[in-house]
Each structure stands twice: as structure tokens, then as C-alpha cells.
GUDRENRO-208210 format. One record per residue (C-alpha): x negated, y, z. Coordinates in steps of 0.2 Angstrom, whole numbers. Last residue first. Layout:
REM GUDRENRO-208210
X=X | Y=Y | Z=Z .
...
***
This chain:
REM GUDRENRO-208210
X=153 | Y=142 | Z=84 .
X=142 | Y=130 | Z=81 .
X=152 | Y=114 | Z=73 .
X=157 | Y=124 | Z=58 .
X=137 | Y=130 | Z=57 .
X=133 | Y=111 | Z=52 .
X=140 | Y=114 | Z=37 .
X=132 | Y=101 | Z=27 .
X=145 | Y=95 | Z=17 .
X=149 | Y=75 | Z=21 .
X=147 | Y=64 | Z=5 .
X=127 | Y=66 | Z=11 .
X=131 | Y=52 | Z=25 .
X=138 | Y=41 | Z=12 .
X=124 | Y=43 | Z=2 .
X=110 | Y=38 | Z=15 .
X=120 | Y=24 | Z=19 .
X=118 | Y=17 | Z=-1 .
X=101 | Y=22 | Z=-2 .
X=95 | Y=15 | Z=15 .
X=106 | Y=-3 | Z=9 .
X=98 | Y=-4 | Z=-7 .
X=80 | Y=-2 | Z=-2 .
X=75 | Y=13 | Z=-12 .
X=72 | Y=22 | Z=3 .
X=58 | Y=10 | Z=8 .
X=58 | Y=-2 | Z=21 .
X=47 | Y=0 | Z=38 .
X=43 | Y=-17 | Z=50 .
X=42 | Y=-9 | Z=65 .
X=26 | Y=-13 | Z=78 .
X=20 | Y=-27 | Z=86 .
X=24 | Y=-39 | Z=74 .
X=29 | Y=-57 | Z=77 .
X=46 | Y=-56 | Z=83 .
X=54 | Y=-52 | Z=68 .
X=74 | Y=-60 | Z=71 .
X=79 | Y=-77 | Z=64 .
X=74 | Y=-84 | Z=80 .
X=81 | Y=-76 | Z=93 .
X=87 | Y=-88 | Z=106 .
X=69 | Y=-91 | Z=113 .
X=68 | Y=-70 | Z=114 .
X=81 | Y=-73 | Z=127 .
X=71 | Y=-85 | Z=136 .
X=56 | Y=-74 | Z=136 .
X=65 | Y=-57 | Z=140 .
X=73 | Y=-66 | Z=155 .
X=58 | Y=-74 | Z=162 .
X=49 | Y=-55 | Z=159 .
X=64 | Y=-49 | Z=170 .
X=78 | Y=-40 | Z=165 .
X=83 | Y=-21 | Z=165 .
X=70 | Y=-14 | Z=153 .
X=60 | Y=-1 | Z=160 .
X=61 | Y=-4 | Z=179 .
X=62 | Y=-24 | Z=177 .
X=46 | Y=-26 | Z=166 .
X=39 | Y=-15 | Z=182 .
X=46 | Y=-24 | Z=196 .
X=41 | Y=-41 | Z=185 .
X=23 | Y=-33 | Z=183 .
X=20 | Y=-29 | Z=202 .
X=26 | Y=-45 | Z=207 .
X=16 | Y=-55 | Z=195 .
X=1 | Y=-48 | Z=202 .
X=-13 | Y=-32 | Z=201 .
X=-6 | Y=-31 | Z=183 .
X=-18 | Y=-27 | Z=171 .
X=-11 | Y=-34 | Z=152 .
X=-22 | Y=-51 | Z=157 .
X=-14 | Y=-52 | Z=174 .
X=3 | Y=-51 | Z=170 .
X=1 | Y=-62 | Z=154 .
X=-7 | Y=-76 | Z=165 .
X=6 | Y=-76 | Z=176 .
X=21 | Y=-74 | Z=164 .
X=12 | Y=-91 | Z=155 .
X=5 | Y=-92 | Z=139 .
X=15 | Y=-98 | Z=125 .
X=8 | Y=-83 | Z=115 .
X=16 | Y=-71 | Z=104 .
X=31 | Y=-63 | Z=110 .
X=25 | Y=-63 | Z=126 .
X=8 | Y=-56 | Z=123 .
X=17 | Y=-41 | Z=114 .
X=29 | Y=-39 | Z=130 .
X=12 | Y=-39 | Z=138 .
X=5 | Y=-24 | Z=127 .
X=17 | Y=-13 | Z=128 .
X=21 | Y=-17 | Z=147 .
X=1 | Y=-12 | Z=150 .
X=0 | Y=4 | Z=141 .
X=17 | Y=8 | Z=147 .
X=11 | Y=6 | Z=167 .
X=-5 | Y=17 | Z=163 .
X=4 | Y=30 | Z=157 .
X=17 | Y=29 | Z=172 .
X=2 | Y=28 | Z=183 .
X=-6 | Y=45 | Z=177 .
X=10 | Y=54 | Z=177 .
X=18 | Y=60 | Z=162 .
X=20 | Y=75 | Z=151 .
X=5 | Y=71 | Z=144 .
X=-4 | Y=91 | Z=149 .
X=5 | Y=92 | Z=166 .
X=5 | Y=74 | Z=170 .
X=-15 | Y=74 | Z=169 .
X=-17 | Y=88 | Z=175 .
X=-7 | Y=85 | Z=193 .
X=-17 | Y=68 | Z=195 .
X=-34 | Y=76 | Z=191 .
X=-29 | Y=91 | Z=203 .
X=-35 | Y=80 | Z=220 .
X=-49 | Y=70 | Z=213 .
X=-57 | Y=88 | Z=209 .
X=-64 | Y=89 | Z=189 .
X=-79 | Y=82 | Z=181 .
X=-68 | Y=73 | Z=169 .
X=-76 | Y=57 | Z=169 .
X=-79 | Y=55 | Z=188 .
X=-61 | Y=62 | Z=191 .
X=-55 | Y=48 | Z=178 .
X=-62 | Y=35 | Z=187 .
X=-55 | Y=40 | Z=204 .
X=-39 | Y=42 | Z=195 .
X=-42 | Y=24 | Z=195 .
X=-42 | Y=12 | Z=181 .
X=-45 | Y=-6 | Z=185 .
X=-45 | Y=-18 | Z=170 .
X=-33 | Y=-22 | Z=155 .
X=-26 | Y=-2 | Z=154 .
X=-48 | Y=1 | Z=148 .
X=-49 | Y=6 | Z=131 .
X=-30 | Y=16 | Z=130 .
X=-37 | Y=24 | Z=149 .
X=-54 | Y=30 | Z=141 .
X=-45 | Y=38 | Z=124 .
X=-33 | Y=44 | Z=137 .
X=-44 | Y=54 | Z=150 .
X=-58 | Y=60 | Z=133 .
X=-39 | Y=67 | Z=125 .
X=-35 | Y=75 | Z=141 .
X=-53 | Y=82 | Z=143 .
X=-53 | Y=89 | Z=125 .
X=-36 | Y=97 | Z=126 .
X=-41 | Y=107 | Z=142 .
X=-56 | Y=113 | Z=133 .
X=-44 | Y=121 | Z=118 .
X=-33 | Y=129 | Z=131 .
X=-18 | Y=123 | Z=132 .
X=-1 | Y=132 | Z=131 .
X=4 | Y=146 | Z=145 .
X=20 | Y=140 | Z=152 .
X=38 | Y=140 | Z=142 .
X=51 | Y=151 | Z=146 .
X=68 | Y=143 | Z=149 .
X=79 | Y=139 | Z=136 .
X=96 | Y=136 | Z=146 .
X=102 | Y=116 | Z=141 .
X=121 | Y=116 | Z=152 .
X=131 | Y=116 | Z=134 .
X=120 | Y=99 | Z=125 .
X=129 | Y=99 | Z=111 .
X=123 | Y=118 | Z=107 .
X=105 | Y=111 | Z=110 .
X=110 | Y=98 | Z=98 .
X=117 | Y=107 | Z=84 .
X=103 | Y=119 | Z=86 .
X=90 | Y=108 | Z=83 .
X=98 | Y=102 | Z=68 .
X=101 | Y=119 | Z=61 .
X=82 | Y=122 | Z=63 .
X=78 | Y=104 | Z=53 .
X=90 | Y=108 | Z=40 .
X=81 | Y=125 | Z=37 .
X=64 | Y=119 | Z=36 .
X=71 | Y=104 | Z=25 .
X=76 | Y=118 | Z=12 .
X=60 | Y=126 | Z=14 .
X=52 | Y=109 | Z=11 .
X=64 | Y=105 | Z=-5 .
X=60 | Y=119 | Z=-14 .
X=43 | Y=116 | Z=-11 .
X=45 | Y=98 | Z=-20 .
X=42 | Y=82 | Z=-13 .
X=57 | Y=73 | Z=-17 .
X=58 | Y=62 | Z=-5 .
X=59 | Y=79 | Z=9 .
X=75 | Y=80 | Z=2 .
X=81 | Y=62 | Z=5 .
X=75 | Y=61 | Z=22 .
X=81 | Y=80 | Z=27 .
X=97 | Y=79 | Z=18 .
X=100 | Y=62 | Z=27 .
X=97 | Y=68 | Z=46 .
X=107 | Y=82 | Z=40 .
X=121 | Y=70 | Z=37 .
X=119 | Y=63 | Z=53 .
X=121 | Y=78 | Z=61 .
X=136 | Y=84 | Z=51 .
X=146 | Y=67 | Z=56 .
X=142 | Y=71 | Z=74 .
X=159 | Y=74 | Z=79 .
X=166 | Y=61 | Z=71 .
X=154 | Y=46 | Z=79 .
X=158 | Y=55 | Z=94 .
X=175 | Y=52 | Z=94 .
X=172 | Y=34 | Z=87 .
X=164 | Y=32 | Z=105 .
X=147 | Y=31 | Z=111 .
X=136 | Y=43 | Z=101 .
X=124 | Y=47 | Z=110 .
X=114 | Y=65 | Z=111 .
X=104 | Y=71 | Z=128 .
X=91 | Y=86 | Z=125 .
X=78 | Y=93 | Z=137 .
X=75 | Y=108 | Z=130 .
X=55 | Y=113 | Z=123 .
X=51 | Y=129 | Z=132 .
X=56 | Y=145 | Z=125 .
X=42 | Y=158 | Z=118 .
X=45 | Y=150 | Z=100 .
X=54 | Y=136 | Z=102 .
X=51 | Y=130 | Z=84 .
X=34 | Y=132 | Z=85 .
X=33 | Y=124 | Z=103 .
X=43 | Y=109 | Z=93 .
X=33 | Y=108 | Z=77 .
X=15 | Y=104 | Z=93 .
X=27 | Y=94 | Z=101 .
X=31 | Y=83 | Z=82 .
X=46 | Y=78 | Z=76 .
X=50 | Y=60 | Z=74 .
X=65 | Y=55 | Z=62 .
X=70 | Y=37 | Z=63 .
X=83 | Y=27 | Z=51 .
X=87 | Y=10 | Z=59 .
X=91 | Y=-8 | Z=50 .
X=98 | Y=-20 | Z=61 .
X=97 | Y=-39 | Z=50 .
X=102 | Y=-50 | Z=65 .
X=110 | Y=-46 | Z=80 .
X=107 | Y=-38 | Z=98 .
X=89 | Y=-32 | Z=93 .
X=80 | Y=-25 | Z=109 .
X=74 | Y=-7 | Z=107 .
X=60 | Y=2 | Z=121 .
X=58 | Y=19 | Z=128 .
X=48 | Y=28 | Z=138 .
X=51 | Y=46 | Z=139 .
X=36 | Y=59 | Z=132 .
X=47 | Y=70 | Z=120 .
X=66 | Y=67 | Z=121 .
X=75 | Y=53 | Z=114 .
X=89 | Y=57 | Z=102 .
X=101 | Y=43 | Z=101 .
X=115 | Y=41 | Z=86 .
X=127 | Y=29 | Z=79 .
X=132 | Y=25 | Z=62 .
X=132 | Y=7 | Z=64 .
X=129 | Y=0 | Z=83 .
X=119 | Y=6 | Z=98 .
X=123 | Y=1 | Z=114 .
X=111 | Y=12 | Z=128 .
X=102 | Y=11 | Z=145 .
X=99 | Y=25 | Z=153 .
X=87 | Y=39 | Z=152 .
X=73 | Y=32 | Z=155 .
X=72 | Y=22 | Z=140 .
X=82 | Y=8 | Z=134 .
X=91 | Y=4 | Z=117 .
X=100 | Y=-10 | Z=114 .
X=105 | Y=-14 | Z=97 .
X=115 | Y=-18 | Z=83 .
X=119 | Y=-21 | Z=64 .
X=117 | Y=-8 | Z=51 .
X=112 | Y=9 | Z=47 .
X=106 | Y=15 | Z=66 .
X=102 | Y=34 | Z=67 .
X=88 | Y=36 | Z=80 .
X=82 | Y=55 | Z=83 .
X=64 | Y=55 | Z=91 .
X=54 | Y=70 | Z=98 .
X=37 | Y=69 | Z=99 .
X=24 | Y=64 | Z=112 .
X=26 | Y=46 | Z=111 .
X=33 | Y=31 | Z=120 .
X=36 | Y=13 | Z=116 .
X=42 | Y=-4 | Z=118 .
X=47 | Y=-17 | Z=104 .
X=60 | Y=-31 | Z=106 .
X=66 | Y=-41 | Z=94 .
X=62 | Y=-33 | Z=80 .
X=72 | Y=-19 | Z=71 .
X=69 | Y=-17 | Z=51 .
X=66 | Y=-1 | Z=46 .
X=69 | Y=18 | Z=40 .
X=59 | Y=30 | Z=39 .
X=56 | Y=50 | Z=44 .
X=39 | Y=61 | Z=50 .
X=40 | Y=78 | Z=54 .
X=24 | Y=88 | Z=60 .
X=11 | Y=79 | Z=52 .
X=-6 | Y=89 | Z=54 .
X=-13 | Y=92 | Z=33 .
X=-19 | Y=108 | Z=38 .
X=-6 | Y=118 | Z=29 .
X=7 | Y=110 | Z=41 .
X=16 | Y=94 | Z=35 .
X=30 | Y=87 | Z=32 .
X=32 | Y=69 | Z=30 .
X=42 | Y=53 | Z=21 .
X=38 | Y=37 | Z=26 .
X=38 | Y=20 | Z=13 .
X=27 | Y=24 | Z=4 .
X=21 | Y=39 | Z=12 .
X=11 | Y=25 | Z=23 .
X=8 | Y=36 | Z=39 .
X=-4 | Y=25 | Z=50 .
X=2 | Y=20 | Z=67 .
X=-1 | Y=30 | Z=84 .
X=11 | Y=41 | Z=85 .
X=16 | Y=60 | Z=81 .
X=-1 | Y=69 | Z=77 .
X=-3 | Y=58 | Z=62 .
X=-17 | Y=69 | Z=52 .
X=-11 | Y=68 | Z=33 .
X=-26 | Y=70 | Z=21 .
X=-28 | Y=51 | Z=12 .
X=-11 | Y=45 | Z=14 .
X=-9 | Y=26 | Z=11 .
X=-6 | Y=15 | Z=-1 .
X=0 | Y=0 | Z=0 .
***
């Protein structure tokens, strides 16, 4: 496939394949919108720094983050909010999800001097799947348009992203856009990125906030309160992700034991790693392994989403019927 040669991902960690993604980008080549659709595997966890809007085209699944815990079927809607854990579980065979990921660094552009809002969308009922029938068709102009790769088409994406931000924020009635603190400072950036890049290497063994005191140079006292100011999320959290990601990976693909997998992902003990599987996901590791047994027509196997292209037949045909609905997203503002 091939791959982008001067797009910086500064949304995930996977490689952008514009054949099968579509992007906008900053002069600079930085990805600050990135859009496909894919397969859903069994069970995949998560989190990033951007924010995520899920549109399911088919089938079903269960989606949990943070926030709750949520049943998605065709034609609904989540938005998960910069930073929040989350993780999707594949309730029946053949779901197919449309994703669009804006980037932090698009967002405090967007926001201007406001803080990025906390935002809450899903679409539970057929009432809401009505009411949001203009967000999901901006969710198609912007994946379609931005197919096409013209600048017409960016400024026009520009705009569909703005009135998509605004349909939420004006969903979400209580959100006040509060002033936002003083951004990072170039040196602050560095030692974040040198705390991660150490922690992503080491999640397996011992890491101690000692450690990441020694490596930054800075106070054991105010590494803990840095690090959650400039992630987003507190050092123990990040470290507990790191290691679910990579244990719910071992349980797809091993036989090993829950024991073994606990403490080869960097649990101190079983204990610790079934409190956490059970924070996050609302069943044990036992549970996610026997259910997984039932699963065997689903995609297991890959750590990460298997993406499809927007000529597959079905993306093409849901896109359509979203872009049947006339973008007047301005009707539902006022």
C-alpha cells in the first residue's frame, strides 16, 4: 500500500495509509483531521490525544471508556473526548465503523483563547438518531469532500468541521468555554515526549515516577502533577493503558495463562490486573477470554483496526444516504 511520504501523524500512533484514510493537513505536513472507516475486531483498547467522533455503518457494538459504558448500533454516534480511555467489543459479526480524529493541537486552533470543551454525544434512542441526522451528514461531507483532494474541497471541509463543533457544543447546553491555560513551552514538550517515549519502552518492567524524576531532572513532588498536566492524564493511568493494551493483545493471541499475561504486560499480580481489566471494561480478563472463545468469525488477530476504503460498497452506499440529508446544520443551532 502506499503510504504518505510527508504527513506527520500527530493523532495516533499508526501510520496514515491515504489509501484507505483521508487527512487534512497544516502547511507543515502535521495531520490535524484524519477520517476511515473499518472493520471492528473483537476487542481493541485505546486512547489518544485527539478527539474521536464514531459513526457505526453496520452491525453492533459495545463501546467503553470512562465515560460509561455504551450500545452502539447502525447510524449511531459517540464522540470521545481527548485523552479518555476507551476500548470497542464487537457484539455481532461484519460491524463496520466510520471514525473521524481531530487533532489537540486543530482543537486549541479552533478554540482560540477558549479551552477545549468537554463534550458528551450518543445517540441512544431513534429520537436522537433524528436529531443528529445533520451531524452525521457532516461527518459524510467532510470524508467524502476531503476524497477529493482539491482546495476547494479543504475550505469547504474547514467549514464543516467548525459547524460540527458547534453542533456539539450547542448539544451539550451546560459546556461554558472557559479560558484556556498558557500552552507549552517548547522545553516542556521535549521532557514530556523523553517521559513517554521511556514509559512506552519500559510499561513491562518497573516504572516509578522516581524514574521519571531522575530522567527529567525535575522535583519527585511536581513530576506527577506535569505529567498529568501536559497528557492529560496521570502517570499511573498511562502506565495502566499501556499495559491493558498490550495484555488484551496477549489474550487474543496466545494460550497463555491470565497469570502469565498479568505479569508479562507489568502487573505487580493477578489482582491488580483483574481490578484494572475490570475498571475499563466491565468484565474480567476470564470473561474477555471465554467470550472471545465464542467469537470466531470476528478479527481477533490484529492489534489494531482493520481499515476499508471508501469505495467499499457498503461506505459508499451509507455515505450517500447520510449526504441525502441537506447540510443545514445552522437549523439545529438556533
Amino acid at each position: 500500500m502506499k503510504k504518505s511520504k510527508t504527513a506527520v501523524n500527530t493523532i495516533g500512533t499508526l501510520p496514515i495509509d491515504e489509501s484507505v484514510s483521508v487527512i487534512l493537513t497544516d502547511s507543515e505536513g502535521n495531520i490535524l483531521l484524519e477520517s476511515y472507516a473499518y472493520e471492528v475486531g473483537f476487542f481493541r483498547f485505546n486512547w489518544h490525544p485527539s478527539l474521536e467522533i464514531m459513526l457505526v455503518l453496520e452491525g453492533k457494538l459495545t463501546a467503553y471508556s470512562e465515560q460509561g459504558v455504551f450500545e452502539l448500533q447502525e447510524d449511531d454516534l459517540l464522540v470521545i473526548n481527548p485523552n479518555i480511555g476507551h476500548a470497542s467489543m464487537l457484539q455481532s459479526p461484519r460491524t463496520v465503523a466510520l471514525v473521524i480524529h481531530i487533532s489537540q493541537s486543530y482543537l486549541e486552533q479552533l478554540c482560540g483563547n477558549a479551552a477545549i470543551p468537554n463534550l458528551t454525544c450518543y445517540s441512544a434512542s431513534e429520537a436522537d438518531r433524528s436529531f443528529l441526522k445533520p451531524l452525521r451528514a457532516g461527518i459524510a461531507a467532510i470524508y467524502t469532500t476531503l476524497s477529493e483532494k482539491s482546495q476547494t474541497g479543504r475550505l469547504f471541509t474547514q467549514s464543516q468541521i467548525y459547524a460540527l463543533l458547534s453542533f456539539l457544543l450547542r448539544y451539550n447546553a451546560d459546556n461554558d468555554l472557559r479560558p484556556k491555560e498558557q500552552r507549552q513551552k517548547a522545553e516542556q514538550q521535549k521532557l514530556i515526549h523523553t517521559m513517554i517515549k521511556y514509559i512506552n519502552h519500559h510499561f513491562r518492567d518497573k516504572v516509578t515516577l522516581s524514574q521519571l524524576a531522575e530522567l527529567s531532572g525535575m522535583n519527585l513532588c511536581y513530576v506527577s502533577t506535569f505529567f498529568k498536566a501536559h497528557t492529560g492524564v496521570g502517570f499511573q493511568d498511562y502506565l495502566t493503558r499501556k499495559r491493558l493494551a498490550y495484555a488484551a493483545y496477549q489474550i487474543n493471541n496466545t494460550e497463555d495463562s491470565i497469570v502469565d499475561i498479568a505479569m508479562d504486560s507489568g502487573f505487580p499480580d493477578v489482582k491488580a490486573f483483574n481490578q484494572a481489566f475490570r475498571k475499563y471494561f466491565n468484565l474480567s480478563p476470564g470473561q474477555y477470554r471465554s467470550e472471545l472463545s465464542k467469537k470466531e468469525d470476528s478479527n481477533v488477530e490484529s492489534l489494531f483496526p482493520v481499515r476499508i476504503s471508501g469505495t467499499h460498497p457498503l461506505v459508499r452506499q451509507k455515505l450517500s444516504e447520510y449526504l441525502d440529508m441537506p447540510l443545514k446544520m445552522n437549523d439545529y443551532l438556533s
